[in-house]
MINUDO-399234 format. One line per field, with one value per residue (C-alpha): x, y, z; chain. Coordinates in steps of 0.001 Angstrom, whole numbers. Layout:
N
east = (X / ...) .
north = (Y / ...) .
up = (Z / ...) .
chain = (A / ...) .
***
This chain:
421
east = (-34171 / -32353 / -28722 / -27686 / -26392 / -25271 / -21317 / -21637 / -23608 / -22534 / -23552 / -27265 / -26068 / -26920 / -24205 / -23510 / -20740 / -19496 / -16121 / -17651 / -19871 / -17257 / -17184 / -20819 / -20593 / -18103 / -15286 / -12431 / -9045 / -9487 / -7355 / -4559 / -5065 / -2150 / 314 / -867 / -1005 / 2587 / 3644 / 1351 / 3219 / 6631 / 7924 / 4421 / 5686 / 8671 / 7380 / 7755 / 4128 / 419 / 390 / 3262 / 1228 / -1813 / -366 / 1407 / -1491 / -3999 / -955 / -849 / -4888 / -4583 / -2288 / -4382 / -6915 / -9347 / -9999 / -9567 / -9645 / -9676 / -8769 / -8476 / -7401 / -8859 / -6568 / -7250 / -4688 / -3567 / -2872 / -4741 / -5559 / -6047 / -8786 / -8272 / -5829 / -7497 / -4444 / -6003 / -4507 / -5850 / -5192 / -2038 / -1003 / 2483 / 1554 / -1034 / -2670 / -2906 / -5628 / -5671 / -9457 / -9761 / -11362 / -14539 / -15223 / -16352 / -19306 / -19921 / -23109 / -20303 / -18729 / -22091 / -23709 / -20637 / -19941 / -17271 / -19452 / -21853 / -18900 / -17870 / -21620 / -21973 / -18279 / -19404 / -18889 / -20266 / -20940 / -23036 / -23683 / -22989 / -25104 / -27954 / -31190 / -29768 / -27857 / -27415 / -26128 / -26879 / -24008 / -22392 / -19215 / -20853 / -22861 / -19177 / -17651 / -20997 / -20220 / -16672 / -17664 / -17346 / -19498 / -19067 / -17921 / -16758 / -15561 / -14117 / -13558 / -9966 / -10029 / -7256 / -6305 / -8735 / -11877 / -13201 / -11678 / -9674 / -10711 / -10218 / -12277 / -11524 / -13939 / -14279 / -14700 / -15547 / -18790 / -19456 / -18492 / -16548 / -16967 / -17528 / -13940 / -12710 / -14679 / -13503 / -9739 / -10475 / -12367 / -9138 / -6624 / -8243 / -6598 / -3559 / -3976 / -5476 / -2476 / 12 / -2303 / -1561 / 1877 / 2085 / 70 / 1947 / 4785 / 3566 / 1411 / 4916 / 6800 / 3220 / 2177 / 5449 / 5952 / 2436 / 3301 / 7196 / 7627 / 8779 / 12497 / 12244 / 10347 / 13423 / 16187 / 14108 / 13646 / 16906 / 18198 / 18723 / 16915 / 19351 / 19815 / 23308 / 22073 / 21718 / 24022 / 24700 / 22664 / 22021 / 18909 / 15795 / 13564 / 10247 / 8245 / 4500 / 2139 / -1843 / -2500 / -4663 / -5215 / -5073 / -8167 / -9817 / -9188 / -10841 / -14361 / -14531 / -16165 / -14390 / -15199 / -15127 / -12021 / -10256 / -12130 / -10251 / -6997 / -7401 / -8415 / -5117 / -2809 / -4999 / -3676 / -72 / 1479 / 543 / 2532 / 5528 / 5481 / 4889 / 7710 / 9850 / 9950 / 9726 / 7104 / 8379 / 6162 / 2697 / 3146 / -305 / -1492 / 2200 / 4240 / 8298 / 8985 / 12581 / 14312 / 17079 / 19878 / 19877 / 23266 / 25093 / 21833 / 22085 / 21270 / 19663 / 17323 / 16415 / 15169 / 13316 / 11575 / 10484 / 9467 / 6994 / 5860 / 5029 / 3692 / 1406 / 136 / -723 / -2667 / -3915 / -5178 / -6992 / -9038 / -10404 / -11168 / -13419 / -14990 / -15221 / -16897 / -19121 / -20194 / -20423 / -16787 / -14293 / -11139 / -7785 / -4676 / -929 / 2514 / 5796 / 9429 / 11806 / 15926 / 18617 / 21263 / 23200 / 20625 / 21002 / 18683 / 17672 / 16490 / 16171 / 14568 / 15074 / 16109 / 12336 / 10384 / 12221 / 11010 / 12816 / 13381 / 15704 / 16638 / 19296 / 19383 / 18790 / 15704 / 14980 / 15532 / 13062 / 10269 / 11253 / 10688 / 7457 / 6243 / 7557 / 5081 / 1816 / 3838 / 4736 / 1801 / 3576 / 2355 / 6053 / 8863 / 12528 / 15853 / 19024 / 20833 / 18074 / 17762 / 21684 / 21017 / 17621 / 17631 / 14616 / 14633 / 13471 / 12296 / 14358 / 11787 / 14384 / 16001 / 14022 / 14967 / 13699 / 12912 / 16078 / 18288 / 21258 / 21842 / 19283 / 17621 / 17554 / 14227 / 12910 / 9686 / 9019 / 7461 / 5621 / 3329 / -54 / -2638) .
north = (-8949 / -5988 / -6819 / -4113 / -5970 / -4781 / -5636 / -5232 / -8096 / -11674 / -14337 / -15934 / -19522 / -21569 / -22471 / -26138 / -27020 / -26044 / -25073 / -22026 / -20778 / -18433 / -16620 / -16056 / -15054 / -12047 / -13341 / -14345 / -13031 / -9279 / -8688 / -6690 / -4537 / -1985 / -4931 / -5129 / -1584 / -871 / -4387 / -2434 / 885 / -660 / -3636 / -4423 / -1320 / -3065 / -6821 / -8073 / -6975 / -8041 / -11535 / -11498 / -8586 / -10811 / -14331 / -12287 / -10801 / -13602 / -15140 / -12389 / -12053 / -15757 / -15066 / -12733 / -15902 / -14596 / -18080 / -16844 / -19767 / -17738 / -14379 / -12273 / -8429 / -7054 / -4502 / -1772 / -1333 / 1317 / -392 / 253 / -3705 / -4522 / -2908 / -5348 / -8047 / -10911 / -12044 / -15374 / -17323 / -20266 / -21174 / -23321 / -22309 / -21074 / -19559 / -17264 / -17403 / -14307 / -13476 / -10505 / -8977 / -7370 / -4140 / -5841 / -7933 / -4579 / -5097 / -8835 / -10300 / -12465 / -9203 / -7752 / -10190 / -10501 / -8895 / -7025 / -4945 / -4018 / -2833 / -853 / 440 / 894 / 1976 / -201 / -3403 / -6420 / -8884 / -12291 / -15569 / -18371 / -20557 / -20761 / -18962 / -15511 / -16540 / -15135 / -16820 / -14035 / -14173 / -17293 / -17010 / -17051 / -20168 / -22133 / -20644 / -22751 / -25412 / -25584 / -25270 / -21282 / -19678 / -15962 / -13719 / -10350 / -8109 / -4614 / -1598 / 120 / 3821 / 4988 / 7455 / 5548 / 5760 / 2476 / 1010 / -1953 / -4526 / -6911 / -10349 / -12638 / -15724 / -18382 / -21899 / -21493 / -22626 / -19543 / -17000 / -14037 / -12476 / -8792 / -8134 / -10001 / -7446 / -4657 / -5424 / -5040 / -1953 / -507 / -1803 / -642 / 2487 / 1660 / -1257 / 787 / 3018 / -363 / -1322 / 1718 / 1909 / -1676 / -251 / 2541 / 181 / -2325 / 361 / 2459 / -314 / -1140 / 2248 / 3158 / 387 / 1539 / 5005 / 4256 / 765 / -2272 / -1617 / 2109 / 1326 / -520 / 2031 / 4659 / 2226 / 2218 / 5667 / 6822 / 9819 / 12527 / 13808 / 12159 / 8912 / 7820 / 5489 / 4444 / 899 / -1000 / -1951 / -2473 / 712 / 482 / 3188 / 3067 / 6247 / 6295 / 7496 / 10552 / 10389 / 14779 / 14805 / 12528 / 14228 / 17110 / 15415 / 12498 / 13225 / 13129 / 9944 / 8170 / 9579 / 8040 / 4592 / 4408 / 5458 / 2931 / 32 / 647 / 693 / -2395 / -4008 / -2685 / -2998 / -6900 / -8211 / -6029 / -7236 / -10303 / -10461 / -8875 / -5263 / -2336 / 100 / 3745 / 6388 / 7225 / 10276 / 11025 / 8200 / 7156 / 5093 / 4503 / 1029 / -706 / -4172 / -4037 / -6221 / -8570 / -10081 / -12126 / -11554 / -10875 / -8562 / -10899 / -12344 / -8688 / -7838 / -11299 / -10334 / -6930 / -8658 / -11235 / -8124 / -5925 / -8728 / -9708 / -6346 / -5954 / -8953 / -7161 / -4291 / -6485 / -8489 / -5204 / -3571 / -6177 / -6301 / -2319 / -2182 / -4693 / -2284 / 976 / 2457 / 4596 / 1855 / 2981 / 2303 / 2377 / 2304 / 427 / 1487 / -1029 / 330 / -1094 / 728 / 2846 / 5426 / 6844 / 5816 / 7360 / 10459 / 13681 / 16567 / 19419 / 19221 / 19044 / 17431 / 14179 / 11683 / 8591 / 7064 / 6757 / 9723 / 10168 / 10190 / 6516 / 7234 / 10142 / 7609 / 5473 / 8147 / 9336 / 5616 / 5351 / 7990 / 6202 / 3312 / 5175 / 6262 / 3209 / 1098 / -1189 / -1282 / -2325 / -1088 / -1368 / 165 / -1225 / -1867 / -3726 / -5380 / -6880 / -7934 / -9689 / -13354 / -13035 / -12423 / -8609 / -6874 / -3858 / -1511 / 1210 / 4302 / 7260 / 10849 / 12068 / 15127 / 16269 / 13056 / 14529 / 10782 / 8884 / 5942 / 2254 / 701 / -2616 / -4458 / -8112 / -10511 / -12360 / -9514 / -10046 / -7791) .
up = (26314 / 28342 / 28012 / 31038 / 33399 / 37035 / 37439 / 41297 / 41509 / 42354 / 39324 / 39941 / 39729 / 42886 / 44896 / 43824 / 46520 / 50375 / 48923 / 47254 / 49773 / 50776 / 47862 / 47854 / 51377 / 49945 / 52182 / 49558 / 49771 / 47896 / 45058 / 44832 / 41719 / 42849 / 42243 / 38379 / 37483 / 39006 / 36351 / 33385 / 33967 / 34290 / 32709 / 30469 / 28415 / 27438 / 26445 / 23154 / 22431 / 22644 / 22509 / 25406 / 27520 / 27365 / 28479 / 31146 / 32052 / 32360 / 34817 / 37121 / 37468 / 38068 / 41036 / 41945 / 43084 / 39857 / 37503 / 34200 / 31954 / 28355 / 27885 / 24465 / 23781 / 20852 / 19313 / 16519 / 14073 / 11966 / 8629 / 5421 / 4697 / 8514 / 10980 / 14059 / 15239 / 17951 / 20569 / 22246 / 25466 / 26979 / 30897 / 30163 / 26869 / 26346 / 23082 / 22148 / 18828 / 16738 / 14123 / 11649 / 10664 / 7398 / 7058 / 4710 / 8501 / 9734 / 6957 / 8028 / 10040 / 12039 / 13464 / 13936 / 15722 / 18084 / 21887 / 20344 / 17596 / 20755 / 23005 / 19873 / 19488 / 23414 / 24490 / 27378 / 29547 / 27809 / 30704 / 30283 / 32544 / 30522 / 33056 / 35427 / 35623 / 33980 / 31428 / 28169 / 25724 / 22624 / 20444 / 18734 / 20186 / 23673 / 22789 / 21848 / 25173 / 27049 / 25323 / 25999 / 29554 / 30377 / 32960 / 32861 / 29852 / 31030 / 27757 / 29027 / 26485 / 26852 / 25149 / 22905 / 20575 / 17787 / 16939 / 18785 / 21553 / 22431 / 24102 / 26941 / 27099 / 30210 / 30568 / 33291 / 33932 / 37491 / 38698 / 40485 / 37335 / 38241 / 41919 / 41995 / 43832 / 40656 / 38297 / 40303 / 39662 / 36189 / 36329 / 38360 / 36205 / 33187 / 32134 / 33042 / 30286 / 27896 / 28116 / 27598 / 24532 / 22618 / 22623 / 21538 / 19202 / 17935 / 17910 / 15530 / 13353 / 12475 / 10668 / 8434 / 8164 / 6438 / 4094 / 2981 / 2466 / 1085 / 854 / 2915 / 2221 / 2257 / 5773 / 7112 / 6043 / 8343 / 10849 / 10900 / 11166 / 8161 / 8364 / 6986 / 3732 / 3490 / 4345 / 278 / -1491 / -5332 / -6398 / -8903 / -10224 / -12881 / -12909 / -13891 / -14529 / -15792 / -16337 / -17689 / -21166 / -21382 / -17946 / -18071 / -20483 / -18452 / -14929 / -16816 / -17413 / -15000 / -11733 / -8757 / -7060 / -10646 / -11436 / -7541 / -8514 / -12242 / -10323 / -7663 / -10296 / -12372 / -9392 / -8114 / -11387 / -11508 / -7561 / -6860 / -9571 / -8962 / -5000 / -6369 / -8321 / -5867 / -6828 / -4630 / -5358 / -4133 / -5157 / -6948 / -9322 / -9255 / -12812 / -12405 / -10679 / -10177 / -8673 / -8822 / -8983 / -6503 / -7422 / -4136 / -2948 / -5933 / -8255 / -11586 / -13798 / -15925 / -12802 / -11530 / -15396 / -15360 / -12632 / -14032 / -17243 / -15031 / -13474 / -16499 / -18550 / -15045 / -14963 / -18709 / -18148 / -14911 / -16804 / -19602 / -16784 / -15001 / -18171 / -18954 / -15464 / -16167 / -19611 / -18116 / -15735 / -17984 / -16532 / -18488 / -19172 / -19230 / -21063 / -19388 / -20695 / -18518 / -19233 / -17680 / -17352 / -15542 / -14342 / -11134 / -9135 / -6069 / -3486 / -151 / 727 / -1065 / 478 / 3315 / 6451 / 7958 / 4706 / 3210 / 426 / 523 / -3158 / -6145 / -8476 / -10844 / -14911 / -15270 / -13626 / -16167 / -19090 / -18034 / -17591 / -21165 / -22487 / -20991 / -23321 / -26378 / -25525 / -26985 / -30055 / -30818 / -30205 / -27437 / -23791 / -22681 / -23701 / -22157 / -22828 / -24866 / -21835 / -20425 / -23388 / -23415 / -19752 / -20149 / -20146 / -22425 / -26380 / -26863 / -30180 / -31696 / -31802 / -33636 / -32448 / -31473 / -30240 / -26366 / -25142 / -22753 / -23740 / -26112 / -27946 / -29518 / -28068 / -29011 / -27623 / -27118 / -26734 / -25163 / -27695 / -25128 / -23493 / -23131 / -24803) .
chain = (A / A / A / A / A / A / A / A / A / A / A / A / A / A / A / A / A / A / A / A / A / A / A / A / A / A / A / A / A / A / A / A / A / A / A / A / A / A / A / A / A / A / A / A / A / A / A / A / A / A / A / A / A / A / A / A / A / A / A / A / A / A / A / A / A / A / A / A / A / A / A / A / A / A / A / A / A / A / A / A / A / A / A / A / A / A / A / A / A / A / A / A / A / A / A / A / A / A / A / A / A / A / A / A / A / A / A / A / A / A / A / A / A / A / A / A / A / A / A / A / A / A / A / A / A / A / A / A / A / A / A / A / A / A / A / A / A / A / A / A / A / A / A / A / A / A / A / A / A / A / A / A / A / A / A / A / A / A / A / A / A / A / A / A / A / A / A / A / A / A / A / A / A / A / A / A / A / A / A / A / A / A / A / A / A / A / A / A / A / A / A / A / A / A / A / A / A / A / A / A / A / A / A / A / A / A / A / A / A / A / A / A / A / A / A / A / A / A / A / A / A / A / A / A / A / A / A / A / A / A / A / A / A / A / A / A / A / A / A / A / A / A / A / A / A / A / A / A / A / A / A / A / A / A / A / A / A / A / A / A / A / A / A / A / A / A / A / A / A / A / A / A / A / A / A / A / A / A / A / A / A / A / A / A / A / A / A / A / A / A / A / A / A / A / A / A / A / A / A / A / A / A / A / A / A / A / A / A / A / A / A / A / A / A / A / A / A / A / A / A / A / A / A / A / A / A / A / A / A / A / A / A / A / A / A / A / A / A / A / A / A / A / A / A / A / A / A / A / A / A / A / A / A / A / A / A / A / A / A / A / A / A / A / A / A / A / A / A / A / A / A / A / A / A / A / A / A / A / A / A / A / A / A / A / A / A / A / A / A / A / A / A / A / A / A / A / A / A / A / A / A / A / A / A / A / A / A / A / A / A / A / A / A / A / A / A / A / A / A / A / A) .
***
């Protein structure tokens, strides 16, 4: 079955009733679209974002005489975990409902076999009648709108600066579907909606795109302002540093796409159980990574290093599970050391005046680098400082006292004795 359909055209459905002869007769009050681009340029900019631009929306094109009874935008998103959030409103709702699609539904027969994976295929209009001698009721979702009583499914593409599209869905109730004056506010209104989309976009993509790239509390410092090299301050907290063993011999004879899967697999097993646990993770170092424990308002040292332990022990564990689930499959496994420190580091950003990296330096971060190397010598896949080890609330092992490259004293190290293997 053809699924072009001809948007100038009036729906096919008989007319049931005298009260909509008119419309089929092409004599209903026309639309004023100018009225809803002037809103979209103006104050639609400045709502409080999607879900608000659609309920206000779907009002206005109802005042506009058209009888939308649902009505969805369909909204890319930049975000690693996320590839498309749904904004729903229903004629009468106050609310609109919000639903987040993971990147894997992009490889799902539900999003194939949908009107929004052909508008993505097409970069066109997706019209269907719901009723009557032409309708089309192809899709799943279209067959639950029938049900529910809808007519007419209109689904309109709105280009951005993306790869595919938004989208705008608007279905009816009304017996007679959607005129073709109603269609044709749409059409006109259309780019000045696709331009409102994207910079709701933009403005919920900046906040997730830089906690991805520097951390959710890095992310609100520059959301903030602080975007100088004097913005840093002193803080205290529990550094934990972790780094793969051998991972230089291995770069050297592991292809190139095994090599990024081994990477990805250890940090897979490493960053949950540090967000978990309420750590900040602030940089990969290539096979490393530097996270810290920031020592919240009235916490304790003792909580912030319990929290590191749970996190280091958790990953351990981590790295034991997808190990297995590698040798299993015929993959290289890996080993990895964590250092945990607590102490004063400076935190903010570090840089030049036109390239800045927003994270903690100072020498207690150097310490706990230096201990991480200590963990292969030693046979112990954790290993923490002496004065971690007076503030943790948890009994830790003397492990003796051991010289470090760059570090003029010795130092006293510690292991915890209930890590997982």
């Amino acid at each position: 079955m053809s699924h072009t359909v001809d948007l100038t055209q009036p729906p096919a459905d008989p007319v049931p009733a005298a009260e909509s002869l008119a419309d089929h007769l092409g004599v209903i009050a026309a639309p004023d679209a100018s009225r809803i681009v002037s809103w979209l340029l103006t104050d639609a900019r400045t709502l409080s974002g999607p879900g608000e631009l659609l309920r206000s929306l779907s009002m206005r094109l109802q005042a506009e005489g058209m009888p939308v009874w649902r009505s969805t935008i369909h909204l890319p998103q930049l975000d690693p975990k996320i590839i498309t959030a749904q904004y729903l409103w229903y004629d009468g709702a106050e609310t609109v409902v919000e639903r987040a699609f993971e990147r894997r539904t992009k490889n799902s027969l539900a999003y194939h076999h949908s009107p929004v994976a052909l508008m993505h295929r097409t970069k066109r209009c997706v019209r269907r009648r719901l009723r009557g001698p032409d309708a089309d009721v192809d899709f799943p979702v279209l067959e639950e709108l029938a049900a529910d009583g809808a007519t007419d499914y209109l689904l309109v593409p709105l280009p951005m600066g993306t790869a595919q599209p938004a989208g705008l869905s608007l279905a009816t109730r009304s017996v007679d579907g959607f005129h073709p004056q109603y269609v044709s506010v749409i059409e006109t209104i259309a780019p000045a909606l696709s331009a409102v989309c994207e910079i709701h976009m933009r403005k919920l993509a900046l906040p997730n795109l830089l906690a991805a790239y520097v951390g959710r509390e890095a992310s609100q410092h520059i959301l903030q302002g602080r975007v100088t090299l004097t913005a840093s301050r002193s803080i205290e907290a529990v550094i934990l540093f972790s780094d793969m063993r051998n991972f230089t011999q291995v770069s050297e004879t592991l292809p190139k796409d095994a090599l990024l899967d081994l990477l990805n697999d250890y940090f897979a097993a490493l960053v949950p159980g540090i967000v978990r646990a309420g750590g900040e993770v602030l940089k990969f170092l290539g096979d490393g990574l530097l996270a810290i424990f920031r020592l919240g308002d009235g916490e304790a040292q003792d909580e912030a290093c319990a929290r590191s332990l749970i996190a280091s022990i958790d990953a351990q564990q981590a790295f034991h599970d997808i190990n297995a689930r590698r040798r299993e499959g015929g993959k290289l496994e890996f080993e990895a050391g964590i250092a945990l420190h607590v102490g004063t580091v400076f935190y903010g950003n570090i840089g030049a005046d036109d390239r800045l990296d927003f994270t903690v330096v100072g020498p207690a971060v150097n310490l706990a680098s230096r201990i991480e190397k200590l963990t292969r010598e030693l046979g112990r896949p954790i290993l923490t400082t002496e004065a971690f080890a007076a503030a943790s609330p948890v009994q830790l092992r003397p492990e003796g006292t051991h010289d470090l490259k760059g570090l003029a004293a010795p130092q006293a190290v510690f292991s915890p004795m209930l890590e997982q293997a």
